[in-house]
C-alpha positions as CSV (number, residue, x, y, z in Angstrom):
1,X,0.0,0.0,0.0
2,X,1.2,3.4,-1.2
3,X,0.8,6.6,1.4
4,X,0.5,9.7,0.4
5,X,2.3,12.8,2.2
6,X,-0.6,15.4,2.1
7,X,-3.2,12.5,3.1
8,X,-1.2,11.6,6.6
9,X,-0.3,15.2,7.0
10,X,-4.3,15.8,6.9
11,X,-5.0,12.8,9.4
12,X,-2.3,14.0,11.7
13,X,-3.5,17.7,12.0
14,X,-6.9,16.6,12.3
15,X,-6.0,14.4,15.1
16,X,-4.2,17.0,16.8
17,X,-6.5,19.8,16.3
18,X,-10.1,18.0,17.2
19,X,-11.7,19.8,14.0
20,X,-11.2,20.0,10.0
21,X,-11.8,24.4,10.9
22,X,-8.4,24.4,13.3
23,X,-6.6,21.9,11.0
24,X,-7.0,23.6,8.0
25,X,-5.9,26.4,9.7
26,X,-2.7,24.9,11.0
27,X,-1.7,23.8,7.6
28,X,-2.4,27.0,6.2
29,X,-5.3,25.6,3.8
30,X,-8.9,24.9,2.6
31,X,-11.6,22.8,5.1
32,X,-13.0,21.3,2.1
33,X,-9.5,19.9,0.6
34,X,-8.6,18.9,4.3
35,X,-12.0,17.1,4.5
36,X,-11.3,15.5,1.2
37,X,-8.0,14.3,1.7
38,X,-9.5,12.6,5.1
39,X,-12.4,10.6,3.3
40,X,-9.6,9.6,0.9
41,X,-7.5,8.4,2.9
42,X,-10.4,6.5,4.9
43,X,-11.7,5.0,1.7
44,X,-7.8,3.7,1.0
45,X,-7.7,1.8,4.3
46,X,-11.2,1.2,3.7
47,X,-11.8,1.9,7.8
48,X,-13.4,5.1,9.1
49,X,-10.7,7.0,11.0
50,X,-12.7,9.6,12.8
51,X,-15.8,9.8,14.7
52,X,-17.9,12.7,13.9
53,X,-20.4,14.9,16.1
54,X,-21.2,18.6,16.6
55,X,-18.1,18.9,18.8
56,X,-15.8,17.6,16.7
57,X,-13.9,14.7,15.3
58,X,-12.6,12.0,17.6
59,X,-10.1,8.7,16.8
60,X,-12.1,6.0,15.6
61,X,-9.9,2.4,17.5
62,X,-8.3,2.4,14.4
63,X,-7.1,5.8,14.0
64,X,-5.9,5.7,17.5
65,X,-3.8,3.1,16.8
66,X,-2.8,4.8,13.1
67,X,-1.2,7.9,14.7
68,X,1.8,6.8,16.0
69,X,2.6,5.2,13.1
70,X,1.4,7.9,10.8
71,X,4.1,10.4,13.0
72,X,6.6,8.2,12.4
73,X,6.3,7.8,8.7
74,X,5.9,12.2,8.1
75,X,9.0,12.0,10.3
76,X,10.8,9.6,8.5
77,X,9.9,11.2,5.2
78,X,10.8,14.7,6.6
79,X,14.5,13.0,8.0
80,X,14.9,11.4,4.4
81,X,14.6,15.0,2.6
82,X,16.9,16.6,4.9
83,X,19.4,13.5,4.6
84,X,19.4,14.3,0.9
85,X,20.0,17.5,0.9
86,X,22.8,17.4,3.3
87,X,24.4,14.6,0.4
88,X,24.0,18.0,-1.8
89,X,25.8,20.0,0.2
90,X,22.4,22.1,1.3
91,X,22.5,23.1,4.9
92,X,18.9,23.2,5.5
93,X,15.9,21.3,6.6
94,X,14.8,21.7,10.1
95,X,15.8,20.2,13.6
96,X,13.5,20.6,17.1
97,X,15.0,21.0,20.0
98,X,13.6,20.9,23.6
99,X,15.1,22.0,27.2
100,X,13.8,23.6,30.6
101,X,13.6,27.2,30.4
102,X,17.2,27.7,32.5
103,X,19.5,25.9,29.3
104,X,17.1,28.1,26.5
105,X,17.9,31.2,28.1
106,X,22.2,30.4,29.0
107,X,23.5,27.7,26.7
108,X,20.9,28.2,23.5
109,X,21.0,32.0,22.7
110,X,25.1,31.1,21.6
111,X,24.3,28.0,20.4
112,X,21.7,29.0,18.0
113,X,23.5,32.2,16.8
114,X,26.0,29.5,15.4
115,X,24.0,27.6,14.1
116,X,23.0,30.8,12.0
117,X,26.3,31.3,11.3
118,X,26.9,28.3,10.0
119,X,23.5,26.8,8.1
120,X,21.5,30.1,7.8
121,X,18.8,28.5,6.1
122,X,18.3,25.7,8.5
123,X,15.3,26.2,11.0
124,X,15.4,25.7,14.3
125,X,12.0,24.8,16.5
126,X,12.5,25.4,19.9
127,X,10.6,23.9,22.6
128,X,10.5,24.9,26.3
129,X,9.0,23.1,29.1
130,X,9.6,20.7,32.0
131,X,11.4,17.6,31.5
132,X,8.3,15.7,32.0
133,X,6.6,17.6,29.0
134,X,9.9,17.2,27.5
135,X,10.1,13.3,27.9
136,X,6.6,13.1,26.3
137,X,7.6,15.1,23.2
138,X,10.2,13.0,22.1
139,X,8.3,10.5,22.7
140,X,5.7,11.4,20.4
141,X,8.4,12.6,18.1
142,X,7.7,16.4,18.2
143,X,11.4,16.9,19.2
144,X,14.4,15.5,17.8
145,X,16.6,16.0,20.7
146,X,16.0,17.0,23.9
147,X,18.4,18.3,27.1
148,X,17.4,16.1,30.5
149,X,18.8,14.8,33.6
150,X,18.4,11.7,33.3
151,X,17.7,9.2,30.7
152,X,14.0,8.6,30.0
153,X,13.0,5.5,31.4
154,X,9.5,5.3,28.6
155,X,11.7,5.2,25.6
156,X,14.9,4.2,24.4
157,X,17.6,6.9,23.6
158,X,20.8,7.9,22.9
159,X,23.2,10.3,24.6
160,X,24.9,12.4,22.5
161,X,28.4,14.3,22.6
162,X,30.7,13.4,25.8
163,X,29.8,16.0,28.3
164,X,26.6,17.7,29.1
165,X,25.5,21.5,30.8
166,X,25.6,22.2,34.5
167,X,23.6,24.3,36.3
168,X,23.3,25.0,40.3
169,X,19.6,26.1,41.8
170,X,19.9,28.4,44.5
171,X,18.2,30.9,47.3
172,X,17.7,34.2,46.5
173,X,16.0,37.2,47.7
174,X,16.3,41.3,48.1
175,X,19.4,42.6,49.1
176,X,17.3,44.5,51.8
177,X,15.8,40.7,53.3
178,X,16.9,40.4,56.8
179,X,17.6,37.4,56.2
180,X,21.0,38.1,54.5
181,X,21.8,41.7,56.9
182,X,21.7,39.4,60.2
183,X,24.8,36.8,59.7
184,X,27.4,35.6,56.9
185,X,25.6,32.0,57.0
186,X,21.7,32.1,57.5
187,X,20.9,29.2,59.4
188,X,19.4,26.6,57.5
189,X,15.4,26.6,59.4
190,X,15.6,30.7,60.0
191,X,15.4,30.5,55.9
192,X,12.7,27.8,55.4
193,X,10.6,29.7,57.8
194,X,10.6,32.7,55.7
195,X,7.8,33.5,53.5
196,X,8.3,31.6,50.2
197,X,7.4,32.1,46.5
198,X,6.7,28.9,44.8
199,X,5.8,27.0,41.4
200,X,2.9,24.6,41.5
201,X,3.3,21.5,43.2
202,X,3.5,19.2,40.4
203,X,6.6,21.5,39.1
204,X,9.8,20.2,38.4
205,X,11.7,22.7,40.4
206,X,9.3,22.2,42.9
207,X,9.5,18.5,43.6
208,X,13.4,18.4,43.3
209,X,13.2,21.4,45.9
210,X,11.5,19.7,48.2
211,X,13.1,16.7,47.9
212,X,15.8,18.8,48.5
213,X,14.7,20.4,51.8
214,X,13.8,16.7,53.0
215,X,16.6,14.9,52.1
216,X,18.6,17.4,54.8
217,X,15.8,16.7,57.5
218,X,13.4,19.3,57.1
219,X,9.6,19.4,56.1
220,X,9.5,22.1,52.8
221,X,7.9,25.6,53.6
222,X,4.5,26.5,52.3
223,X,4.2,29.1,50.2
224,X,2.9,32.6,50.1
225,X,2.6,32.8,46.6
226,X,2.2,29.9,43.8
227,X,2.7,31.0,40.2
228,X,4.6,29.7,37.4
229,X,6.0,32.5,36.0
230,X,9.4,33.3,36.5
231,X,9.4,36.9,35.8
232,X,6.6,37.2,38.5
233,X,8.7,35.5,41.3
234,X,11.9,37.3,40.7
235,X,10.1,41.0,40.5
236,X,8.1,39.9,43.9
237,X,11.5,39.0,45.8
238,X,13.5,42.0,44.6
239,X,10.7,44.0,46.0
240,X,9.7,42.0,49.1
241,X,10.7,39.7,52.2
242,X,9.7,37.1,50.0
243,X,12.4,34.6,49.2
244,X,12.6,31.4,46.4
245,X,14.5,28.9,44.6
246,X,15.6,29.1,40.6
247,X,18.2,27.4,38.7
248,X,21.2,30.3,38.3
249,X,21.0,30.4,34.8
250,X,17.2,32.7,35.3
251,X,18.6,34.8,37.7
252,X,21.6,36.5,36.1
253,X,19.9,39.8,34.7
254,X,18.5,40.3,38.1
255,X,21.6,40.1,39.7
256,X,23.4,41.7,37.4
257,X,21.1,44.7,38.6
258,X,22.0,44.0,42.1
259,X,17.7,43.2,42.2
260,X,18.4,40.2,44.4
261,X,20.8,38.4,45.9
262,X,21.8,34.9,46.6
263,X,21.2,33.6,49.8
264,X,24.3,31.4,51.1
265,X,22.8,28.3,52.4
266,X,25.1,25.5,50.6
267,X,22.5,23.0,51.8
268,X,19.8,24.2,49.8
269,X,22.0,24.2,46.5
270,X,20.9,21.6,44.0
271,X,23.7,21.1,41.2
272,X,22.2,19.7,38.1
273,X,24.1,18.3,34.5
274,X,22.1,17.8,31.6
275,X,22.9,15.8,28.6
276,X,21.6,15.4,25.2
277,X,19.7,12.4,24.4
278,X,17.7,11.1,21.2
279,X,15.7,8.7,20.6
280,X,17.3,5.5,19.8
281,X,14.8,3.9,16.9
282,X,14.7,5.5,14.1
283,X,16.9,8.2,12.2
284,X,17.3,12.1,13.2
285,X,17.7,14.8,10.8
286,X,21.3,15.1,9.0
287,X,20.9,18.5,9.9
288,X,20.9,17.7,13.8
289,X,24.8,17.8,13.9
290,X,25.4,21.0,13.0
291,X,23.3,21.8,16.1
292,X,25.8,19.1,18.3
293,X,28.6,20.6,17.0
294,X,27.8,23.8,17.8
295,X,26.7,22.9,21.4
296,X,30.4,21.4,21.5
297,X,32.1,24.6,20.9
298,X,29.9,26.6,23.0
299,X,31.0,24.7,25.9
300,X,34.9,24.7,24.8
301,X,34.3,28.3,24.8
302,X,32.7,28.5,28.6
């Protein structure tokens, strides 16, 4: 059986989008050639795909079970192009990267302005979010290569290059806090009695910080304010008693300004290292190492 590009790439945008209306407009066409090229491809298999209702269109079973396979084959077909056009000499094509907001705002800003340099007409999709979101994308093969702690335990991958990005996650407040004007050393429980700004609980930096505060025999603090947005928390502690934890990396502008101010409690430092990992069935874009080499010689550079 032969499968044609435009027909999965229909199937795969309605089944991401819930509706022919959103699809269409995600491809950038026409509702009646994206309804088309659905009942086509539905009379090829000769099995409906979608259920249909005033809400939308759902997976039938059997387009359930056809997505992961259709995303493999648009990826495969999409890797294929690129690998030929890297034979021809063409640096372009695209390659999606994923990492936690701290390594897109330190290590990616250098790496992507060589990878300009170098392959101007290669595109680069960036994708920030937690590791667990991040896990899940390449999973579902809407990354090619994602930065993590660990190696995901769902899928099988590869590491790639032979060292990986540090980080350190630290206290920080106002330089006005009393905290930091009463002794060198704040003790350990004066600072976890403090009022605290926090992420949600099922955060990332929020579960390895109290893990963190545990793990050194302590129950975590509760929080006086819960948000998600980074900006937010750091703006609220430069001009508040309010303290909280961040990786570094979101935190230099800010103290660059002399707005905060780490707090020195080495027990409540977490020291991270990332490394690259892909996924370790089926092929990545030959366009993906100009991106490792260019991580390379950022970090020959730091």
């Amino acid at each position: 059986m032969t499968f044609e590009r435009h027909l999965l790439t229909a199937f795969q945008a309605v089944a991401d989008h819930g509706t022919v209306g959103r699809a269409a407009w995600a491809l950038n066409g026409a509702q009646p050639t994206i309804s088309r090229h659905i009942r086509s491809l539905e009379e090829q298999l000769g099995e409906p795909l979608f259920d249909r209702d005033s809400k939308g269109m759902h997976l039938t079973l059997a387009g359930a079970e056809l997505l992961p396979r259709v995303r493999l084959l648009l990826y495969e077909m999409a890797a294929a192009q690129d690998m030929i056009d890297a034979h021809r000499g063409l640096k372009r094509g695209a390659i999606r990267i994923g990492g936690v907001a701290a390594i897109a705002r330190s290590l990616f800003p250098d790496v992507l302005a060589l990878v300009n340099e170098r392959a101007p007409d290669l595109r680069i999709e960036l994708t920030v979010g937690s590791q667990d979101q991040l896990l899940v994308a390449l999973a579902d093969r809407e990354v090619d290569i994602i930065f993590a702690e660990e190696p995901p335990a769902e899928i099988e991958v590869v590491r790639l290059g032979t060292s990986g990005f540090k980080d350190r996650c630290v206290t920080f407040c106002a330089p006005s806090n009393p905290l930091v004007g009463t002794r060198t050393t704040p003790n350990v429980a004066d600072v976890l009695n403090a009022r605290w700004a926090m992420p949600r609980s099922d955060a990332t930096p929020r579960r390895q910080f109290e893990a963190l505060v545990r793990s050194i025999g302590f129950e975590p603090p509760k929080s006086s304010l819960q948000t998600d947005s980074v900006e937010t928390v750091v703006e609220v502690v430069a001009r508040s008693n309010i303290i909280a934890w961040l990786p570094e990396p979101l935190l230099i502008h800010a103290l660059a300004r002399g707005e905060i101010m780490i707090v020195p409690v080495p027990a409540l430092e977490l020291h991270r290292s990332f490394s690259m990992y892909r996924r370790a069935r089926g092929s990545i874009p030959a366009s993906a190492q100009i991106f490792i080499d260019a991580v390379s010689v950022v970090q020959k550079r730091a």
